[in-house]
C-alpha positions as semicolon CSV with decimal commas, in nm:
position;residue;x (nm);y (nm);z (nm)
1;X;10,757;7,292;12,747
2;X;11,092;7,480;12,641
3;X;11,142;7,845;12,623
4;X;11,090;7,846;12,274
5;X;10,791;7,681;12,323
6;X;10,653;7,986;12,580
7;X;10,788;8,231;12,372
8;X;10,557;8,113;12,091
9;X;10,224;8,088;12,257
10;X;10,297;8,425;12,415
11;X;9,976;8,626;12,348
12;X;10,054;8,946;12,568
13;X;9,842;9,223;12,423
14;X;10,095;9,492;12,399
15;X;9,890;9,770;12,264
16;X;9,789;9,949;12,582
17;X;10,227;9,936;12,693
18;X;10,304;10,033;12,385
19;X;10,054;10,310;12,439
20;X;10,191;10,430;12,755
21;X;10,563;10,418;12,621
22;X;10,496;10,601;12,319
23;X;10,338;10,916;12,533
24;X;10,657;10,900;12,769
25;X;10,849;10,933;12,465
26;X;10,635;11,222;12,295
27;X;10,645;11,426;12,675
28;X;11,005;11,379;12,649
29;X;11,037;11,489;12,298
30;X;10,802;11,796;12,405
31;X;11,049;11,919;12,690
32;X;11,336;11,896;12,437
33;X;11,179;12,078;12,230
34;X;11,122;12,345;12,438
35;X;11,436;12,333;12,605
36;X;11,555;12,456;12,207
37;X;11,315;12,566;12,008
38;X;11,396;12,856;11,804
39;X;11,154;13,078;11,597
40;X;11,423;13,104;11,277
41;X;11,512;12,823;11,070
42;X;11,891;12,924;10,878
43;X;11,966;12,788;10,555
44;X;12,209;12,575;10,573
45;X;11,980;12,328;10,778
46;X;11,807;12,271;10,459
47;X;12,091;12,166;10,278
48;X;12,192;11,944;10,594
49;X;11,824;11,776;10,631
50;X;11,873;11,686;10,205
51;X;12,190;11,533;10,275
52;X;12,052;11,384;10,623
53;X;11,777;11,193;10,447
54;X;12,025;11,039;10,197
55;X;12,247;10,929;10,503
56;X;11,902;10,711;10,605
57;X;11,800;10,609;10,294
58;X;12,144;10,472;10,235
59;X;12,134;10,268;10,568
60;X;11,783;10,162;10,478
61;X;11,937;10,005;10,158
62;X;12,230;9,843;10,314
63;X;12,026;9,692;10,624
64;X;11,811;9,497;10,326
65;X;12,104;9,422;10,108
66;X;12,292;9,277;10,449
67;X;12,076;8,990;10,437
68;X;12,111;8,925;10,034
69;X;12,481;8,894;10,126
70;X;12,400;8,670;10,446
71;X;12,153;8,362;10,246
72;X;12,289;8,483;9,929
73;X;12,084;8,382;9,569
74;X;11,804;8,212;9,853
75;X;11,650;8,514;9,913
76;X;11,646;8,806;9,605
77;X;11,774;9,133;9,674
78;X;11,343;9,240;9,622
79;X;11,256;9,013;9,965
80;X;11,570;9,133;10,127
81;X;11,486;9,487;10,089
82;X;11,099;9,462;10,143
83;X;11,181;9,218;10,519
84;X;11,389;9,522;10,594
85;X;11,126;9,754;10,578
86;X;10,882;9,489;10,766
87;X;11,085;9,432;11,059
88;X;11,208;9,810;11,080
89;X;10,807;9,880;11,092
90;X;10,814;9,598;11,374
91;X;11,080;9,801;11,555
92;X;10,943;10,084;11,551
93;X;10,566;10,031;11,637
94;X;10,621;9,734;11,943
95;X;10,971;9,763;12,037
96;X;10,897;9,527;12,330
97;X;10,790;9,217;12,088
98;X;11,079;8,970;12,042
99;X;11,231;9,087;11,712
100;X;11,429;8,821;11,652
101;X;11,192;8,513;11,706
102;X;10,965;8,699;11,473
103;X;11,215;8,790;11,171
104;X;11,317;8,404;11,165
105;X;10,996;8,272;11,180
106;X;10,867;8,530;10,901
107;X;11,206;8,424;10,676
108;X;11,082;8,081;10,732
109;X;10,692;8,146;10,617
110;X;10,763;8,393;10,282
111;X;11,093;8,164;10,135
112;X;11,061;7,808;10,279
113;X;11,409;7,825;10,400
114;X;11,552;7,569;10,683
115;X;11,424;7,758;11,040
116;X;11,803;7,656;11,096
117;X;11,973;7,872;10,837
118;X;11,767;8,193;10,987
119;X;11,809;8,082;11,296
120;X;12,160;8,132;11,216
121;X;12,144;8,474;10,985
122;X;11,967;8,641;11,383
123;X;12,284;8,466;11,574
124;X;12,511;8,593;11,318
125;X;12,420;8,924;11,338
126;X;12,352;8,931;11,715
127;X;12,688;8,894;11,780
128;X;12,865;9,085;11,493
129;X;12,639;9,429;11,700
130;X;12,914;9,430;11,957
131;X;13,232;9,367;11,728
132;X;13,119;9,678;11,485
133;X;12,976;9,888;11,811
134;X;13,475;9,845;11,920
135;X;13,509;9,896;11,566
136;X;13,336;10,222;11,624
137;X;13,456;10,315;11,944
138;X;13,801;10,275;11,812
139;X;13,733;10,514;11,549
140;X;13,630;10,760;11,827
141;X;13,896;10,726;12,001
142;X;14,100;10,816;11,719
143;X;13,930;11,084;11,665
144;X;13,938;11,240;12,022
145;X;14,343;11,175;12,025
146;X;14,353;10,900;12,204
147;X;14,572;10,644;12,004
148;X;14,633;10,341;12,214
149;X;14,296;10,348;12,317
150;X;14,201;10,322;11,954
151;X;14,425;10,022;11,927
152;X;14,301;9,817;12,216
153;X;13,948;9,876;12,095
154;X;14,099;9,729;11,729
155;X;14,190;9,522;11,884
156;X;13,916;9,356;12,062
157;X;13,710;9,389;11,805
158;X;13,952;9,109;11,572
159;X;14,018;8,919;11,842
160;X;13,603;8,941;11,925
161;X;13,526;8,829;11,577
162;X;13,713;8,473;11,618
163;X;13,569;8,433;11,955
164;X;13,239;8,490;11,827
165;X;13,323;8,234;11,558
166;X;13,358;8,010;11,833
167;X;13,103;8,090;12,053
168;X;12,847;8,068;11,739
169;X;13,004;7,691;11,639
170;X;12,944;7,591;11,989
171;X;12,551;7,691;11,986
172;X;12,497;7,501;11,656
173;X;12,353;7,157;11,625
174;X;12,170;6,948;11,436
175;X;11,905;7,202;11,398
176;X;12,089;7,503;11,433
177;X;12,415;7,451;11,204
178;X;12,719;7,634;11,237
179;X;12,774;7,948;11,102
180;X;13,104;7,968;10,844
181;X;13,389;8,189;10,880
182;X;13,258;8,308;10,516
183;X;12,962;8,397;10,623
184;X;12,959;8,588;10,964
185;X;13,267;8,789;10,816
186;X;13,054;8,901;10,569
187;X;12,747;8,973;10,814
188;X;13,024;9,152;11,016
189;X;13,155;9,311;10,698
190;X;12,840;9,466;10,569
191;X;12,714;9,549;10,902
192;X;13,020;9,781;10,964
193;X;12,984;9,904;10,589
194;X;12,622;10,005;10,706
195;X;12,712;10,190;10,996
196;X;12,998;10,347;10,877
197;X;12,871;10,500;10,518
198;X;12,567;10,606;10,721
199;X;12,747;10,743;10,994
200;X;12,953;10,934;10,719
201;X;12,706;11,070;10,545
202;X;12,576;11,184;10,879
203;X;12,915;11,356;10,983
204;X;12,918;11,494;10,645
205;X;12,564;11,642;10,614
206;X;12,618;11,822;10,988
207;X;12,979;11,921;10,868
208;X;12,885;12,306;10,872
209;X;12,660;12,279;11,236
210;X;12,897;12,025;11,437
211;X;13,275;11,932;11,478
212;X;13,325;11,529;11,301
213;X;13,414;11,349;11,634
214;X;13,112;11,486;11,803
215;X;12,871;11,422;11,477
216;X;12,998;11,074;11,470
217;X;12,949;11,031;11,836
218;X;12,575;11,156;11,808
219;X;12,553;10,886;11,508
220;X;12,704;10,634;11,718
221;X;12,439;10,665;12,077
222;X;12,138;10,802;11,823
223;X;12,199;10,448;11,615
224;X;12,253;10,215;11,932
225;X;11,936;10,364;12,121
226;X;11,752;10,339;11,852
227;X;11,830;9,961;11,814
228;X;11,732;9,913;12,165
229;X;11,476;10,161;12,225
230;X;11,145;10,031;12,457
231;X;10,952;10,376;12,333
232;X;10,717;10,323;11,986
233;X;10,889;10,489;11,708
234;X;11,154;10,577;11,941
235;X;10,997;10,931;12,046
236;X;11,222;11,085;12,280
237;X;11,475;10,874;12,338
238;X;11,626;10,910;12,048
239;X;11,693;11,255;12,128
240;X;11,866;11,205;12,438
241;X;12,233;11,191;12,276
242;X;12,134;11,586;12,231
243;X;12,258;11,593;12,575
244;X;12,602;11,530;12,541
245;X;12,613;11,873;12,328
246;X;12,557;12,049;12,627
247;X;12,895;12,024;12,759
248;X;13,047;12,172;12,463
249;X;12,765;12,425;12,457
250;X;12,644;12,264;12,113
251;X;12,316;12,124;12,282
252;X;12,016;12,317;12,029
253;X;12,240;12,227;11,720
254;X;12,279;11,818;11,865
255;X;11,932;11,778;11,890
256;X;11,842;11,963;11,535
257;X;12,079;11,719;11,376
258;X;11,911;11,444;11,561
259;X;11,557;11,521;11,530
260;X;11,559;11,534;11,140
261;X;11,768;11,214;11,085
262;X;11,506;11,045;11,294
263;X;11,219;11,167;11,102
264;X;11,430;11,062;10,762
265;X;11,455;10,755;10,921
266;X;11,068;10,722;10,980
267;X;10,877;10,899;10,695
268;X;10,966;10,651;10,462
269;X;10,823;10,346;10,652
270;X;10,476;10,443;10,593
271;X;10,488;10,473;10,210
272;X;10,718;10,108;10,219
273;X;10,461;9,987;10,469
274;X;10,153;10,061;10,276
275;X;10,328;9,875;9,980
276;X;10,476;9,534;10,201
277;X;10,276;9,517;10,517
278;X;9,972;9,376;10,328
279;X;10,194;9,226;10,044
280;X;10,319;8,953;10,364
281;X;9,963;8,966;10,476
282;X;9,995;9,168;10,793
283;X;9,919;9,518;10,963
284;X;10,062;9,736;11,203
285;X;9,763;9,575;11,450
286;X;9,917;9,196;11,413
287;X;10,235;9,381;11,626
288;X;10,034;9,459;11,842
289;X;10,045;9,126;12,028
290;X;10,289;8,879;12,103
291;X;10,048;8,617;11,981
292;X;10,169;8,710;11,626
293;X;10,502;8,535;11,647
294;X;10,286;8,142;11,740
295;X;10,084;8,229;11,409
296;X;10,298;8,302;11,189
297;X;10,488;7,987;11,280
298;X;10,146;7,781;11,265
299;X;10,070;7,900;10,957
300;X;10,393;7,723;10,783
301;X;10,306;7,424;10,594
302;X;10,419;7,101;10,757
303;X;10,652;6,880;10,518
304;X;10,403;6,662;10,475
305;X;10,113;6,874;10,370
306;X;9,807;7,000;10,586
307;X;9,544;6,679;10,689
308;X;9,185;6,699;10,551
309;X;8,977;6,873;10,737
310;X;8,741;6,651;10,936
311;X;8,385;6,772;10,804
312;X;8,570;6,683;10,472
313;X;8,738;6,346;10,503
314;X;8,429;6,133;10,367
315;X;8,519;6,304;10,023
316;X;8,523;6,035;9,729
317;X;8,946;6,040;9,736
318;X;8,901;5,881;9,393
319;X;8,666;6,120;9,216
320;X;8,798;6,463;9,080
321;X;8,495;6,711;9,003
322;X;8,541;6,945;8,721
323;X;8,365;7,269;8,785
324;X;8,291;7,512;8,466
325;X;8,072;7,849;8,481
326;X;7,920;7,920;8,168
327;X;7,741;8,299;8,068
328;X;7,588;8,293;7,773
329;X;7,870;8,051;7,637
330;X;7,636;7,814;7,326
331;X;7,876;7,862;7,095
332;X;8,188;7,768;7,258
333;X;8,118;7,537;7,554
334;X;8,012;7,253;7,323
335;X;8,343;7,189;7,168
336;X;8,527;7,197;7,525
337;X;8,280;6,965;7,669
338;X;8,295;6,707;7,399
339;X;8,703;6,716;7,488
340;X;8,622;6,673;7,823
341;X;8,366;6,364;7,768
342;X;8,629;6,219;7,531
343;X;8,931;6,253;7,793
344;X;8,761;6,086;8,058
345;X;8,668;5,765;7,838
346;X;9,018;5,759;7,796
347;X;9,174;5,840;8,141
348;X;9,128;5,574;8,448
349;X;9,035;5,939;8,640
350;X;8,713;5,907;8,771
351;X;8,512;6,238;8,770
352;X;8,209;6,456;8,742
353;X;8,151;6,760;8,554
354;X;7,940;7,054;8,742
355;X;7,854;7,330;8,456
356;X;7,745;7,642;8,665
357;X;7,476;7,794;8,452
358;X;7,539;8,211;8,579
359;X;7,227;8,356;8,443
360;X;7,285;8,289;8,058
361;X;7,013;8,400;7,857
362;X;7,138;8,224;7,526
363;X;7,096;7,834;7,492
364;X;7,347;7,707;7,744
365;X;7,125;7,583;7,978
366;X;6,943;7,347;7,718
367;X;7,251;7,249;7,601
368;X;7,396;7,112;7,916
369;X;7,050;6,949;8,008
370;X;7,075;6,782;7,702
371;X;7,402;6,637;7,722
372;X;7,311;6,539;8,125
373;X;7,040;6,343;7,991
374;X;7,277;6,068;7,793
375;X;7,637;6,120;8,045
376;X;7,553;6,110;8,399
377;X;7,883;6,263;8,468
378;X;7,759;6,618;8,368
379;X;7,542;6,791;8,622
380;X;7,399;7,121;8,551
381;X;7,401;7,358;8,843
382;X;7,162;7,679;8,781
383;X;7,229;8,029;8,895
384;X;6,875;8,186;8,895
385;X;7,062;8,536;8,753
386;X;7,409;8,608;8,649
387;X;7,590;8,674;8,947
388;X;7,970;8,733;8,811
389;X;8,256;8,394;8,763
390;X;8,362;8,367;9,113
391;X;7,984;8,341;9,243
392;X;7,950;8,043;8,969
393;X;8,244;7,872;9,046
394;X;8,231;7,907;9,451
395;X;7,840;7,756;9,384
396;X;8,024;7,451;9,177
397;X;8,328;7,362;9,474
398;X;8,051;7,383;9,744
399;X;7,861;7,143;9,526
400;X;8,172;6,886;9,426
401;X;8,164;6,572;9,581
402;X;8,547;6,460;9,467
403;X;8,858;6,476;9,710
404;X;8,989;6,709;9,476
405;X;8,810;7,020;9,251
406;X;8,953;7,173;8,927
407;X;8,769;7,535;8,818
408;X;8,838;7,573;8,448
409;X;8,679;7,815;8,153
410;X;8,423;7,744;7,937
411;X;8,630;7,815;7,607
412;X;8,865;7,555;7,660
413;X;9,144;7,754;7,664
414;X;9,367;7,464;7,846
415;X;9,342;7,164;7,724
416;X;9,162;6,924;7,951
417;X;9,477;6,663;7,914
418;X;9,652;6,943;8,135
419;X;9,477;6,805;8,427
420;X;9,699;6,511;8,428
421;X;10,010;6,792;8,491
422;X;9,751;6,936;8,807
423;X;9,724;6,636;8,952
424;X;10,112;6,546;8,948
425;X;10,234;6,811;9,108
426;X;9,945;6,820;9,416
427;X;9,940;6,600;9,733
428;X;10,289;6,628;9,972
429;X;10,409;6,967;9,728
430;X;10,092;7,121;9,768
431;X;9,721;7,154;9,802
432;X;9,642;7,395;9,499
433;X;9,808;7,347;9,164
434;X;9,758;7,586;8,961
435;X;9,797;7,652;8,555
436;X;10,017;7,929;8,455
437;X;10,091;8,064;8,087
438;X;10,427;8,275;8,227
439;X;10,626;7,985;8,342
440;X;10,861;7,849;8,036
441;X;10,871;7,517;7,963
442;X;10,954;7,312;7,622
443;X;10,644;7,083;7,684
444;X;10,388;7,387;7,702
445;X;10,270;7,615;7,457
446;X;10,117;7,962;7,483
447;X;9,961;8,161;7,255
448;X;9,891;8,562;7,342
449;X;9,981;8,828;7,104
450;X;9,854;9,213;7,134
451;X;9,724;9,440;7,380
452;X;9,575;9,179;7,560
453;X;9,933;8,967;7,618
454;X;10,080;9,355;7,725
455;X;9,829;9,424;7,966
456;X;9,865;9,093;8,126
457;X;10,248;9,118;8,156
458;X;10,202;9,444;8,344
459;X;9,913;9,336;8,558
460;X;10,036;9,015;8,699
461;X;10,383;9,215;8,737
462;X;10,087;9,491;8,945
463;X;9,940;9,162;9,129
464;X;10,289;9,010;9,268
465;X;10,411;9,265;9,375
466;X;10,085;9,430;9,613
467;X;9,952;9,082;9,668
468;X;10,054;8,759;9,584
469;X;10,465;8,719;9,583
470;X;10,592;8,376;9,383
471;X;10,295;8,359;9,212
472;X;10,371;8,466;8,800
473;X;10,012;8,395;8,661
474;X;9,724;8,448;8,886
475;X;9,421;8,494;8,617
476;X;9,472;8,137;8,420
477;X;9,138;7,980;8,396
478;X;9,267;7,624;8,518
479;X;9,277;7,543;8,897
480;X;9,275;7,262;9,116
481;X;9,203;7,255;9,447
482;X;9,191;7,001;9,686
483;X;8,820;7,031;9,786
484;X;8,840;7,081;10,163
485;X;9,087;7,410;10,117
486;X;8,854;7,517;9,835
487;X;8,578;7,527;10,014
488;X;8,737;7,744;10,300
489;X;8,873;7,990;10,054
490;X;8,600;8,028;9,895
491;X;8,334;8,033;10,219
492;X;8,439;8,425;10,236
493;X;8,538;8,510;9,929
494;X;8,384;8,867;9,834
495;X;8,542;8,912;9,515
496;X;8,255;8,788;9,219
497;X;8,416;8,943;8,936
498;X;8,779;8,814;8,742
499;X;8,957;8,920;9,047
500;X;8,850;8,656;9,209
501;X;9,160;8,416;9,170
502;X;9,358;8,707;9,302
503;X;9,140;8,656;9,666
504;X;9,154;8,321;9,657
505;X;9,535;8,286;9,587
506;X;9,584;8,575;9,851
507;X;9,372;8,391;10,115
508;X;9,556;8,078;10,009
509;X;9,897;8,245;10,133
510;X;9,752;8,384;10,422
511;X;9,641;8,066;10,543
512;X;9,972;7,840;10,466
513;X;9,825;7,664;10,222
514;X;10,090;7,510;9,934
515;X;10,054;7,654;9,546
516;X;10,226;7,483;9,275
517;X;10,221;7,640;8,942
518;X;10,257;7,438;8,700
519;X;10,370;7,545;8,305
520;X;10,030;7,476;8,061
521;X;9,930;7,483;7,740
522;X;9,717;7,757;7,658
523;X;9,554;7,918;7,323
524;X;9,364;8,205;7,276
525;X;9,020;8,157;7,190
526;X;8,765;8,411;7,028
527;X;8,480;8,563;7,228
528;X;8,644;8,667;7,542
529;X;8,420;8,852;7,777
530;X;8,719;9,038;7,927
531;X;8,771;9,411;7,793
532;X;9,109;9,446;7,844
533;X;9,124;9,844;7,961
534;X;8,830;9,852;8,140
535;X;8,827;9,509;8,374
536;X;9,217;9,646;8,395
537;X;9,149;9,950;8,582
538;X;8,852;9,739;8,798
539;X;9,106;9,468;8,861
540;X;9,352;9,701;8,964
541;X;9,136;9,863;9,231
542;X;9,006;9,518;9,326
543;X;9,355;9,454;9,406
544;X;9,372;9,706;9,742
545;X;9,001;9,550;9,808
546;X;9,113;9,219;9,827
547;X;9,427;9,374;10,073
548;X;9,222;9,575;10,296
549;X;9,009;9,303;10,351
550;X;9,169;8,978;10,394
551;X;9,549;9,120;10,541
552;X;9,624;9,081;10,890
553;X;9,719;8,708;11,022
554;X;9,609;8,765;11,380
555;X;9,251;8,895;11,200
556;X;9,192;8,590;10,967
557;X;9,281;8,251;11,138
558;X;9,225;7,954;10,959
559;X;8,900;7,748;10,977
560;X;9,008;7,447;10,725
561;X;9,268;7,214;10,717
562;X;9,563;7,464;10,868
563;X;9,383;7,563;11,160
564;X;9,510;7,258;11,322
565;X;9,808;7,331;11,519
566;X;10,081;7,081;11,499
């Protein structure tokens, strides 16, 4: 077994050293703060703490957009931003877990890029830390008068960028490939451009409390503990630069500077982590053991797509089952059956239709029986009272006998012939395919006009961005599922209302599992259940249910297909 190998079955619980490191850090910050606390606050370190939180938003910004430069139009300038904020959060709450394996493996799980090409983004910038940390000193030295010594350091640092080149062409391989002169001089590039309009702004927003060379000098130690800090949240030791102001008697101002450019630095990770944390899936807890790294990288599909699941094998592979729940739904689940009945003579597809009778107290039930009683490939499954969609179709998919289980609304919405599209684009790709009405294509049709087509556009816009990234339409009414990943999606599925797709296609991410949406044809049809303000506003809420419940990888393993290692 390889290093790599130990490094990813690691399960160290670091909570109780992380513990321990943070109060070191917070009895350091306390004698500090003693040491210069001072009963009066003056003005002008207002003004200084505005322009000192601008100084770390603007490095926040330019930390994310270094790695939209890096992978370029792979990764959008939205995921560079928001894995910026998720590794920072890393940082800062379990220093001591391996940064680096994590942010590759995590580049790897949310954009399905080679493992070599991030591989090769953490080398990259590994060894640009040194070049900009000459390009700084030189600066310094500049600063302090000392010429020469401001050339040598120039120097280095050019002649330390081509012998990183080097050194980063000689650890490539076939599954680590070389990084371009292109590309690590931009890494470098933007990586100085980072430190150096952050560790302006800093020298400028302290211009009225400190001299430049010993502002930039506090930026300079402040930035390069902080990188490297063992302490949570770096309490304490961030501080410690402070000390170099006592030899120019500066000390109380030093650590003033210091201590509100660290909290600008901070604050805004909780609001960014509330957002992206449970957006990838995780919490602050899954950091809190090096096990996390091993699942994340478990949880990436394999090429070839997950195996069944044992208990799930013996499924008919050539049957698909069709699963529709119907409430109260006589008048238009007659006309979307007979398509149904009429595509299968047609289609070599062998399959049975379940219709999951939720409670209707209308003729539906008769209806079905009826139509049971001549086709024995409708089977009417009874709900004894109307227990909400995703009850009635999670009662359907643990009923299915097929290999493979399509969900799909009573109105007929989708045409049935769409199946033929589902079924195309599952197997190796994927194990859900799913129908969406957002994605353009010339061979599908939509047709949404109104309130109804606003609200959606702004709630899937809601849904990707808290809780489902990729995915454009989560609420289309046309799903299929191979029947072993159904069934363990749906086995804890708490969601009973129309945010139940939103669960499923979160738990679907969380697990690994491949979605392919697929462009449909779609028509509205009259006597929608859904009232589109008030199921808004419950959806919406449903939303931060369905991420309090289900986020946190090391808190959900898998118990289907994906919980077999490879």
């Amino acid at each position: 077994m390889n290093a790599n190998s130990n490094r990813l079955d690691d399960r160290r619980p670091l909570a109780s050293t992380n513990t321990t490191m943070l109060i070191a850090g917070v009895l350091i910050l306390a004698g500090l703060l003693w040491w210069v606390l001072e009963p009066a606050i003056p003005t002008v370190w207002y003004l200084a703490a505005i322009k000192l939180q601008l100084a770390a938003a603007s490095g926040l910004f330019l930390r994310g957009l270094r790695r939209r430069v890096f992978f370029g139009r792979r990764l959008s300038l939205h995921q560079s931003l928001s894995f910026e904020v998720v590794v920072q959060i890393l940082q800062c709450a379990s220093p001591l877990l391996p940064r680096k394996a994590f942010e590759a493996e995590f580049i790897v799980r949310e954009t399905a890029l080679p493992r070599a090409l991030a591989h090769a983004w953490i080398r990259s910038r590994s060894a640009s830390v040194w070049l900009i940390a000459l390009a700084a000193l030189s600066i310094l030295c500049l600063l302090h008068g000392a010429p020469a010594a401001a050339a040598l350091a120039a120097a280095l640092a050019v002649g330390g960028f081509f012998y990183s080149l080097r050194a980063l062409a000689r650890e490539s391989g076939e599954a680590s490939p070389p990084v371009g002169f292109a590309r690590h001089a931009a890494n470098v590039a933007m990586g100085a451009l980072t430190w150096g309009l952050e560790g302006a702004l800093f020298v400028w927003a302290v211009s009225g409390l400190l001299p430049a060379a010993g502002a930039l000098l506090l930026y300079v130690a402040f930035t390069g503990i902080v990188e490297l800090s063992p302490v949570p949240y770096a309490i304490g030791v961030a501080e410690l630069p402070a000390l170099l102001g006592m030899f120019s008697g500066q000390g109380p101002v030093a650590l003033g500077a210091l201590l509100v450019f660290h909290v600008a630095r901070l604050w805004p990770l909780l609001p960014l982590g509330v957002i992206y944390l449970a957006r990838y899936k995780l919490q602050v807890a899954d950091f809190q053991d090096a096990g996390i790294i091993g699942r994340i990288t478990r949880s990436q599909r394999p090429t070839a797509g997950w195996t069944f699941a044992g208990q799930d094998a013996d499924l008919d592979a050539q049957l698909v089952s069709l699963v529709i729940p119907a409430y109260n739904e006589e008048e238009r689940l007659p006309a979307y059956l007979n398509d149904i009945r009429a595509y299968l003579d047609l289609s070599p597809q062998r399959a049975e239709v379940l219709v999951v009778n939720d409670g209707s107290r209308d003729g539906t039930a008769d209806y079905v029986r009826g139509v049971a009683a001549v086709d024995p490939r409708v089977r009417l499954v009874e709900q004894p009272t109307n227990q909400g969609k995703g009850n009635a179709v999670k009662r359907g998919v643990l009923e299915a006998r097929g290999r493979y289980v399509l969900f799909t609304d009573a109105d007929g919405a989708t045409p049935i012939e769409e199946l033929d599209k589902l079924l195309a684009a599952i197997g190796e790709r994927a194990e859900i395919a799913i129908g969406s009405r957002r994605l353009v294509s010339a061979e599908a049709e939509r047709e949404r006009t109104g309130l109804r087509n606003l609200m959606g556009k702004v709630f899937y816009s809601v849904v990707n961005f808290l809780a489902v990234p990729g995915i454009h339409d989560t609420q289309c009414g046309f799903k299929l599922f191979r029947t072993d990943v159904a069934r363990e999606l749906f086995r804890d599925l708490n969601e009973s209302g129309w945010a139940f797709d939103v669960e499923l296609l979160y738990r679907a991410q969380l697990f690994g599992y491949g979605i392919a949406e697929v462009p449909v044809n779609w028509h509205e049809v009259a006597g929608s259940k859904v009232n589109p303000m008030k199921d808004a506003l419950k959806m919406f809420l449903a939303i931060f249910r369905i991420r309090r419940r289900n986020a946190g990888l090391l808190r959900h393993a898998p118990s289907g297909p994906a919980a077999t290692a490879r």
